[in-house]
C-alpha positions as CSV (number, residue, x, y, z in Angstrom):
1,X,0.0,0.0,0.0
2,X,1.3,3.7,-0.7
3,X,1.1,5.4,2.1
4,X,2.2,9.6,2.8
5,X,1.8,11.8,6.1
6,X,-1.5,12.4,7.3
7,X,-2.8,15.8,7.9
8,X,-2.3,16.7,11.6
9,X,-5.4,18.3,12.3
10,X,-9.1,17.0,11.5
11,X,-10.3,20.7,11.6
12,X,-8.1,21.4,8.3
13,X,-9.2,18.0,6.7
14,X,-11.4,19.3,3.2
15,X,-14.9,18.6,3.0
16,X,-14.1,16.4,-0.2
17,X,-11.3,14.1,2.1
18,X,-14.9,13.7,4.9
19,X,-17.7,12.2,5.6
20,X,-19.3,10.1,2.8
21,X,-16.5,11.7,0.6
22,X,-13.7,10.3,2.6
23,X,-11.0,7.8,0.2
24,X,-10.3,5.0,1.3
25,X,-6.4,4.1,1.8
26,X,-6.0,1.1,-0.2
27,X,-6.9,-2.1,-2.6
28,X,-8.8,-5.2,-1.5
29,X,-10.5,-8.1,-2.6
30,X,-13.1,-10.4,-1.1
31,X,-15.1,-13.3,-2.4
32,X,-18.4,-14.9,-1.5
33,X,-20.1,-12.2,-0.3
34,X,-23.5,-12.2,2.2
35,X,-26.6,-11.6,0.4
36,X,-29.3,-10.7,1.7
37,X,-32.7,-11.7,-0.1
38,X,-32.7,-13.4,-3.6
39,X,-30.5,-12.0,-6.3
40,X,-31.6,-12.7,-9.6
41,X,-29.6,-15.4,-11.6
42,X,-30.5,-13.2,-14.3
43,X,-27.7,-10.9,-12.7
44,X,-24.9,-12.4,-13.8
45,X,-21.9,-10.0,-15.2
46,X,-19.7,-7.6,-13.1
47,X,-20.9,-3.9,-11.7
48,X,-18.1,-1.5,-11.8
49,X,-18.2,1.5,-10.2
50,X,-15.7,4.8,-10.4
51,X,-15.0,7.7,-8.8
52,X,-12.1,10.1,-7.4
53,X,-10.2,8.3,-4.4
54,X,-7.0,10.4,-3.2
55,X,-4.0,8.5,-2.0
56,X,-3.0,8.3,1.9
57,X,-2.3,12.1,2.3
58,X,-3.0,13.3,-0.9
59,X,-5.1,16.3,-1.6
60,X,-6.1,16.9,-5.4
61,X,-7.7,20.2,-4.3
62,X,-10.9,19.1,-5.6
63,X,-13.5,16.5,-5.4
64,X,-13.4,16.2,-9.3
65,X,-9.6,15.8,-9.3
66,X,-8.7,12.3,-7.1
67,X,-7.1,9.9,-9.6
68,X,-10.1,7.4,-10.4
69,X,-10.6,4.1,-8.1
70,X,-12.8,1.5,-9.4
71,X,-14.8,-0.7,-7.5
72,X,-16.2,-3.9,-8.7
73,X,-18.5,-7.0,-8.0
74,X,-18.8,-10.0,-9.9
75,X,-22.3,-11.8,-9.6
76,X,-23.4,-14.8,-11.2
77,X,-26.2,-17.5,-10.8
78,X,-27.4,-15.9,-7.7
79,X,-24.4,-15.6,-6.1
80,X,-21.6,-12.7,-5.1
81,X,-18.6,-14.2,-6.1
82,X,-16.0,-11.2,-5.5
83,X,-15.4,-7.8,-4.7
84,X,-12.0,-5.9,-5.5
85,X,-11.4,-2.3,-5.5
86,X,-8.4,-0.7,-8.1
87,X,-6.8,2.3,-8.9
88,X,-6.7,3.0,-12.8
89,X,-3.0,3.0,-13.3
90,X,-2.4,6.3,-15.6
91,X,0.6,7.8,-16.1
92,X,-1.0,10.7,-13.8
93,X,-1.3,7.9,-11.1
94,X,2.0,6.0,-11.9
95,X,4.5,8.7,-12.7
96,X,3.0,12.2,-11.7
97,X,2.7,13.0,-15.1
98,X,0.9,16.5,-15.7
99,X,-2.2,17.1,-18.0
100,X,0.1,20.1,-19.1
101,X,3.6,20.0,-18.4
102,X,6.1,23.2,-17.8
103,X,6.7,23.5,-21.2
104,X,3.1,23.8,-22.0
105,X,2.4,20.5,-24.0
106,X,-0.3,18.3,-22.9
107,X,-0.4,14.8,-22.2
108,X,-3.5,13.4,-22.9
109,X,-2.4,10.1,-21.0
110,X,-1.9,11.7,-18.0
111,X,-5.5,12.0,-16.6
112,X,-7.2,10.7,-13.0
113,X,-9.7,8.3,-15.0
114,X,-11.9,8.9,-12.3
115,X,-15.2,9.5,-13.6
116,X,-17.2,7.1,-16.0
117,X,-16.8,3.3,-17.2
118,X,-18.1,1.4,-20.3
119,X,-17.8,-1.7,-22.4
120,X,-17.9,-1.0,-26.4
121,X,-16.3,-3.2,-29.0
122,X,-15.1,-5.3,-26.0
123,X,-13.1,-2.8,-24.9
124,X,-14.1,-1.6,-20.8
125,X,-12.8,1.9,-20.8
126,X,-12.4,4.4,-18.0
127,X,-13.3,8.2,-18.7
128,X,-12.6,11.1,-17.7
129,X,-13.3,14.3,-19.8
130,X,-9.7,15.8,-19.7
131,X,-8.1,12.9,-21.7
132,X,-7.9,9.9,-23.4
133,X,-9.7,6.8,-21.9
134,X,-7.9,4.0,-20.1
135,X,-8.2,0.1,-21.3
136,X,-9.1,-1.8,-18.0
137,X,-9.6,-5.8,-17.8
138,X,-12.3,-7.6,-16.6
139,X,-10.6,-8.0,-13.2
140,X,-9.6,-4.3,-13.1
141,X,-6.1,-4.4,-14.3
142,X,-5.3,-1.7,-16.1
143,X,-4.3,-2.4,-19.7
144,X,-3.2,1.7,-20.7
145,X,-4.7,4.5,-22.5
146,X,-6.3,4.2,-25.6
147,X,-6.7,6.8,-28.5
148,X,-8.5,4.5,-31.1
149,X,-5.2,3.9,-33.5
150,X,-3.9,7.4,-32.9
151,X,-7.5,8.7,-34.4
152,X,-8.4,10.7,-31.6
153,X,-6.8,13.8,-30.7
154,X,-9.1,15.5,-28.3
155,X,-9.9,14.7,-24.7
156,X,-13.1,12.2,-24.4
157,X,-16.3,13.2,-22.7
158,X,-16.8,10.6,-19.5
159,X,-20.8,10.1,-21.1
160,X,-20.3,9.0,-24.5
161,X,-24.1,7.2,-25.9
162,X,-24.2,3.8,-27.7
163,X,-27.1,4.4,-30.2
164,X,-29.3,1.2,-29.8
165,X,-30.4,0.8,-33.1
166,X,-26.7,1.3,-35.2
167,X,-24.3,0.5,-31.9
168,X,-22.4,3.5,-32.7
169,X,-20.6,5.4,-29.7
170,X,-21.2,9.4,-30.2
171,X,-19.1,11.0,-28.0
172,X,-17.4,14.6,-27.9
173,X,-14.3,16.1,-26.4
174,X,-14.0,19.9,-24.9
175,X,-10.8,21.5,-24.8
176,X,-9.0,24.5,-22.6
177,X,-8.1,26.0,-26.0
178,X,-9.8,25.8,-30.0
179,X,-11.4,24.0,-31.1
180,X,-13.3,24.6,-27.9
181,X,-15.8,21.6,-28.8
182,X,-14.9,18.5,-31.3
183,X,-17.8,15.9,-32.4
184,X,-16.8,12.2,-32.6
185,X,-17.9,8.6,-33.8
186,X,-16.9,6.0,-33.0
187,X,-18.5,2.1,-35.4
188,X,-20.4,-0.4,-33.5
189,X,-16.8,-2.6,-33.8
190,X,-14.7,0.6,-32.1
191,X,-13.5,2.4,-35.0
192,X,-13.1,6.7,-35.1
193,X,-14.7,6.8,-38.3
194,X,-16.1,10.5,-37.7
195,X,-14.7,13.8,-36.1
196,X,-15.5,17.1,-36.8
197,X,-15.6,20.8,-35.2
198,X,-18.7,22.3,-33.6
199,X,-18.2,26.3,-33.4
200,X,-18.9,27.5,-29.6
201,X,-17.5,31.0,-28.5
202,X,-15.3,29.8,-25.8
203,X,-14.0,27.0,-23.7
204,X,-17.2,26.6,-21.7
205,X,-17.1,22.9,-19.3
206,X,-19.2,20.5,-20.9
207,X,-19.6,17.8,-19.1
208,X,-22.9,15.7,-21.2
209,X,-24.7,15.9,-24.0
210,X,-28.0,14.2,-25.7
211,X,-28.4,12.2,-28.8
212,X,-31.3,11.4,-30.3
213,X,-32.6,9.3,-33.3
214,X,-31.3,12.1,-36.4
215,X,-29.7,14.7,-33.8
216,X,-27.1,15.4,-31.2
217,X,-28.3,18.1,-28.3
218,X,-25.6,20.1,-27.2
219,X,-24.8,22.0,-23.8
220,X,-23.4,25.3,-24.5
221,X,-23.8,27.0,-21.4
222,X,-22.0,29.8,-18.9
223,X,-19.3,27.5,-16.4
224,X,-15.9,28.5,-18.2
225,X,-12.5,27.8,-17.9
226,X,-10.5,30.3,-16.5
227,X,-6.8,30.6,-16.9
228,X,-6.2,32.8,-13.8
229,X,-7.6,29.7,-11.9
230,X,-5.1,27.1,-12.7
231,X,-3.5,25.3,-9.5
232,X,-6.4,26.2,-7.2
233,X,-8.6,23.3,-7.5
234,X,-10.2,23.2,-10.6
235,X,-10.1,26.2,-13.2
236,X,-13.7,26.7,-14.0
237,X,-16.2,29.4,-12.8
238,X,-19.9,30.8,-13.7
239,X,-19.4,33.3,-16.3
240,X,-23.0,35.4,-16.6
241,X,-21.3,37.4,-20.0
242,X,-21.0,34.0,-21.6
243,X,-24.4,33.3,-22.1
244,X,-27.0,29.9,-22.3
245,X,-27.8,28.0,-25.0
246,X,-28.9,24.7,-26.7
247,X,-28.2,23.5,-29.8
248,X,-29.1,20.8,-31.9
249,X,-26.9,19.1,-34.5
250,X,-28.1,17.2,-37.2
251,X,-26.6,14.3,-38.9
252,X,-24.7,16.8,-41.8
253,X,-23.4,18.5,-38.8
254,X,-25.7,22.3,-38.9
255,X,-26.3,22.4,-35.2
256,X,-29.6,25.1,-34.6
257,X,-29.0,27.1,-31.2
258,X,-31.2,28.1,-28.8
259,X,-30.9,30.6,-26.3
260,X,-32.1,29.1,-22.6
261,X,-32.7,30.5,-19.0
262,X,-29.1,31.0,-17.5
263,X,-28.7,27.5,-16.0
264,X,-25.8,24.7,-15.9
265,X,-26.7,21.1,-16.5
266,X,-23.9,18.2,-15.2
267,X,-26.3,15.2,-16.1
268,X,-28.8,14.7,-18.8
269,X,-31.5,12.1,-18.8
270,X,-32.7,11.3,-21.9
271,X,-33.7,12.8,-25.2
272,X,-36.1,12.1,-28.2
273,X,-37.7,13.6,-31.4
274,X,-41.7,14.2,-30.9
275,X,-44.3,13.7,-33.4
276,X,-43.9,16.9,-34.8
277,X,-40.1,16.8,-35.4
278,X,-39.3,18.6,-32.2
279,X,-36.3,17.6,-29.6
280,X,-37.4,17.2,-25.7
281,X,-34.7,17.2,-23.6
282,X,-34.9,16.0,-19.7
283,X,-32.3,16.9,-18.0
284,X,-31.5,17.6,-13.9
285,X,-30.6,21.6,-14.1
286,X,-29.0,23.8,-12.1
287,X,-29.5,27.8,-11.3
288,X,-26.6,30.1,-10.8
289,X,-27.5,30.2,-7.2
290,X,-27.4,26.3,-7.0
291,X,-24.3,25.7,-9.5
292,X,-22.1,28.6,-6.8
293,X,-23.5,26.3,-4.1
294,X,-22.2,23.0,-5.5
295,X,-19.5,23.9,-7.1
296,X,-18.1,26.1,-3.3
297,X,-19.0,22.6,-1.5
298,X,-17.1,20.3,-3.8
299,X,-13.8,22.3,-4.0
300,X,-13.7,22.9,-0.3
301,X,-14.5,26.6,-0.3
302,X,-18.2,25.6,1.4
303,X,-19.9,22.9,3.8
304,X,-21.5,20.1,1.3
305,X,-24.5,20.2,3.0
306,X,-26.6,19.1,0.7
307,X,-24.3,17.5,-2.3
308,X,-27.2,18.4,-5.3
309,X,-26.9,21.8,-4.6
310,X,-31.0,22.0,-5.5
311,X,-30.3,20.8,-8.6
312,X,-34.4,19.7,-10.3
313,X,-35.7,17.8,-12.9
314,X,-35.9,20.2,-15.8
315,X,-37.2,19.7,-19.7
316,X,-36.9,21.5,-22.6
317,X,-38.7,21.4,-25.9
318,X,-36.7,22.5,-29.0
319,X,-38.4,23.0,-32.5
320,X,-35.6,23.4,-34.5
321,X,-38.2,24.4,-37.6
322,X,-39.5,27.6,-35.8
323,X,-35.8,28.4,-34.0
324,X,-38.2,28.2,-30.7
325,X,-37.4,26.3,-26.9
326,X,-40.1,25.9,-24.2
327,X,-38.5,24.9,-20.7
328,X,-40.7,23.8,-17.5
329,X,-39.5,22.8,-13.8
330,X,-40.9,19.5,-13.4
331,X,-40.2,18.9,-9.8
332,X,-38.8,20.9,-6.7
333,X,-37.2,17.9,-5.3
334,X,-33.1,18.2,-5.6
335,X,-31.8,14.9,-7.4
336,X,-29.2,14.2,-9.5
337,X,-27.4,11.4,-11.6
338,X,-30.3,10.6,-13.8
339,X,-31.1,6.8,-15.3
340,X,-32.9,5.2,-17.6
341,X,-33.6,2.1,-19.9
342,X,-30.7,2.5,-22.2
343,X,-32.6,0.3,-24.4
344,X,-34.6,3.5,-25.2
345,X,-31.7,6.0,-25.6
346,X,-32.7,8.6,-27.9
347,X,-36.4,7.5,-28.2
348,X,-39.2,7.7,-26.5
349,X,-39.6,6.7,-23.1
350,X,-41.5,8.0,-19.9
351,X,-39.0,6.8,-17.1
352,X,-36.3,8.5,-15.2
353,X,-34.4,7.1,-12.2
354,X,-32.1,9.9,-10.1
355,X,-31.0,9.8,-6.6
356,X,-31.8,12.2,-4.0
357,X,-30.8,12.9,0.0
358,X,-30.8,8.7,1.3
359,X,-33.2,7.9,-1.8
360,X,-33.7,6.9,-5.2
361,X,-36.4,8.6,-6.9
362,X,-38.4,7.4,-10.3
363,X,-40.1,9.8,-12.5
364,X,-42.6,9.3,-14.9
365,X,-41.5,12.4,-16.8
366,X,-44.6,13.1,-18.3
367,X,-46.6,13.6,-15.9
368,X,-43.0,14.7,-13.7
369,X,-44.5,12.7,-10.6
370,X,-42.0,10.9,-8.4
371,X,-41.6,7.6,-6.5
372,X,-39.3,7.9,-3.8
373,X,-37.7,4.9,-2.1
374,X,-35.6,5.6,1.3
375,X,-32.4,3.4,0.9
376,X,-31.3,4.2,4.5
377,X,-27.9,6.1,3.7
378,X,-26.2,7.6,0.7
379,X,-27.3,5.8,-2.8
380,X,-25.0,5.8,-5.3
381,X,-26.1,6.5,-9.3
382,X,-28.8,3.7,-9.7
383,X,-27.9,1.6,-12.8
384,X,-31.1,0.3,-14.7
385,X,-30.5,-3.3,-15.7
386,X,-33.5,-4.9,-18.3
387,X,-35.0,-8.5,-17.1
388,X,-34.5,-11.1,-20.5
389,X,-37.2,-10.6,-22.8
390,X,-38.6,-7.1,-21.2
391,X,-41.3,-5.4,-22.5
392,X,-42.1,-2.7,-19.7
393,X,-39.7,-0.1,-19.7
394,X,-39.2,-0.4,-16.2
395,X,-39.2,-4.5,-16.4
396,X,-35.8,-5.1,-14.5
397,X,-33.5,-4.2,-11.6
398,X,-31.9,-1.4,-10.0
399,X,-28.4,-1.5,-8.9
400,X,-27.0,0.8,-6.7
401,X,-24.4,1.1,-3.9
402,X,-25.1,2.6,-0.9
403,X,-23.2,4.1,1.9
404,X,-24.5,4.1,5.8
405,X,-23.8,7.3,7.2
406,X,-21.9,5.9,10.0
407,X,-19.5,4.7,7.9
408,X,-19.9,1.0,9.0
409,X,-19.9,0.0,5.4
410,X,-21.5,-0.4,2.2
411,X,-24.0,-2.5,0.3
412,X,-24.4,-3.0,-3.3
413,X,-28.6,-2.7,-3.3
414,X,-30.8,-4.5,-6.2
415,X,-34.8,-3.0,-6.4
416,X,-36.9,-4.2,-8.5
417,X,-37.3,-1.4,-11.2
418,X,-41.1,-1.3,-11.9
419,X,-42.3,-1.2,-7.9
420,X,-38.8,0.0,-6.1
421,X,-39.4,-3.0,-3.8
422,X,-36.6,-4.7,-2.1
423,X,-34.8,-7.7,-4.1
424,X,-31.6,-8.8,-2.9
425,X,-28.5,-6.6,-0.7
426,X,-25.0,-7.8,-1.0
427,X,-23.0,-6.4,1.9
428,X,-19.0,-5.4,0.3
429,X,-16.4,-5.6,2.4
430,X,-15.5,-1.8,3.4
431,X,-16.8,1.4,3.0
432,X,-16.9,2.9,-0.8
433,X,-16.7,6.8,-0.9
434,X,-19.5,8.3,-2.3
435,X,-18.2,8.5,-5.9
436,X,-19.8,9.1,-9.9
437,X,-21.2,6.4,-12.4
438,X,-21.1,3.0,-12.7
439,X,-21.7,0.3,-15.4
440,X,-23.1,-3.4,-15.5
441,X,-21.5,-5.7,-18.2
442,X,-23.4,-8.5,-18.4
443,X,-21.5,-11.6,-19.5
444,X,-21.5,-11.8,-23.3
């Protein structure tokens, strides 16, 4: 185990190094986990999840910026057969290599990982949207960064979308300098077969976008990057003279903007093309007022009180024939990390799943009611995972790890997706910190 000195006093100890937030100081494995109730043999495949996770004494100076720990769990035939927790091994992690060196060039390899993990083309990939991805194995070795045969020359978004019907990978990359914004494709078999410039003003933070069936929705809004900033946490603040806007890209690549409400939106649900040609985008969104409060608690600067800053399920409607946007609140409840049936990405589909304050919340997002199911501490993301031969949208299984408050430990939490009722519990070994997005790979 790497180990460093600890920080003498608990009073100087960051709000991102506490609490639920707190890293833990080293790998581990385990195998035949406790479960608690029935899990599905239908379950059987490995759910990773990542997030930022400092080393023994380290502070990164922002939530956001801990080099990327993943933690896994390997279920099959109704049974928990291991958990392991790893480091992605980057060159950041490795060698202290610097996104930008002294000289000023960057290093695209030299990233925390931290953020996002997928499977596409047999590949499982860890993201972050500073840099290339990293290649990880099954077991959570890592295998090294990736840059698709040298193809890819810009960062990569940690939320690329697989498009259900072609298995294509859209996915963008946001830079500190232009081309502020780049547009990529990647085949269904993992090749870059498209890139290609989208014209913002400046070098705004985007952290998601939205595809839909003959469009890609982008986020164009007022969090900038800010040179003065660099080496005090993370160089991006809220930036009223920027401006707000949506746009919407077609296939040929002429993207229709829309100016919005001044807002900043992290995590997008889903989007889809209505009957009359139009784009609705759902999406959790954030006010000035809530963005300050978030982004204060997450770099230290502010208590984390309440971690989703009041952050709301929010929907726009975009007509790109008239040039016109409608946007509605459609709840008051602060959630974040929205879910859905990816099955339905891009199209048509009524259900949401997002987490709130110790519970996981389902929307029917047109009528913007919510379900709320009290987990009993901190829920992590809540991956939606279809049953065989679904035909509800909400026919499968939520999987989620939660964190008691106490920080006795953790639990990796199945519900059943249409009713939110308890399935199954399988209690991990150790605490996880509270962390970003996770994936299930079922076996193939």
């Amino acid at each position: 185990m790497t180990t460093a000195p600890e920080t003498s006093e608990p009073s100087a100890v960051p709000a991102y190094l506490a609490g639920d937030l707190a890293p833990v100081p080293d790998e581990i494995g385990a195998v035949d986990l406790p479960v608690t109730g029935t899990l599905p043999p239908e379950l059987t495949g490995r759910y990773f999840r990542n997030g930022p996770n400092p080393l023994p004494g380290q502070d990164p100076g922002h939530w956001f910026a801990g080099p990327g720990m993943i933690h896994g769990l390997r279920l099959r035939d109704g049974r928990a057969e291991w958990y392991r927790n790893r480091w992605v091994r980057t060159r950041s992690f490795t060698e202290g290599a610097r996104l930008v060196n002294d000289g000023g060039e960057l290093d695209r390899t030299a990233v925390s990982a931290n953020t996002s993990i997928i499977r596409h083309a047999d590949r499982i990939l860890a993201l972050v949207e500073s840099g290339f991805p990293y290649e990880m194995t099954p077991e959570l070795d890592t295998v090294g960064p990736c840059d698709f045969g040298g193809r890819l020359t810009t960062a990569m978004t940690a939320h690329p979308k697989r498009d259900p019907a072609t298995g294509e990978l859209h996915f963008f990359g946001y830079g500190f300098f232009a081309p502020y914004l780049t547009y990529h494709r990647l085949s269904a078999a993992g090749e870059l077969v498209e890139s290609r410039v989208v014209d913002v003003p400046g070098p705004t933070m985007i952290h998601d976008f939205a595809i839909t069936e003959n469009h890609v929705v982008w986020l164009d809004l007022p969090a900038v990057f800010d040179m003065n900033m660099v080496g005090s946490g993370l160089p991006f603040r809220w930036d009223d003279a920027y401006g707000a806007r949506l746009g919407v890209m077609d296939r040929a690549g002429r993207t229709t903007w829309f100016d919005v409400d001044p807002c900043y939106v992290f995590h997008v649900g889903n989007a889809c093309e209505d009957a009359s040609g139009r784009v609705v985008l759902d999406a959790v969104r954030y006010s000035r007022e809530s963005f300050t409060a978030i982004w204060g608690s997450i770099s230290g600067s502010a208590n984390p009180a309440a971690e989703t800053g009041g952050a709301v399920l929010h929907r726009w409607v975009l007509d790109p024939a008239t040039g016109t946007v409608t946007e509605e609140q459609r709840d008051d409840r602060a959630v974040e990390f929205p879910t859905f049936n990816d099955d339905l990405l891009g199209r048509a589909g009524r259900l949401l799943y997002t987490v709130s304050k110790d519970a996981i919340v389902k929307y029917d997002t047109e009528t913007g009611t919510g379900q709320v199911k009290d987990v009993g501490g901190r829920p992590g993301e809540a991956i939606f995972v279809p049953a065989a031969g679904s035909g509800a949208e909400d026919d499968g299984w939520l999987l989620s790890i939660v964190t008691d408050h106490s920080g006795d430990g953790s639990q990796l939490l199945v519900l059943d997706a249409a009713t939110l009722d308890f399935t199954a519990s399988v209690r991990l070994p150790r605490r996880v910190p509270a962390g970003f997005h996770g994936t299930w790979l079922p076996d193939l």
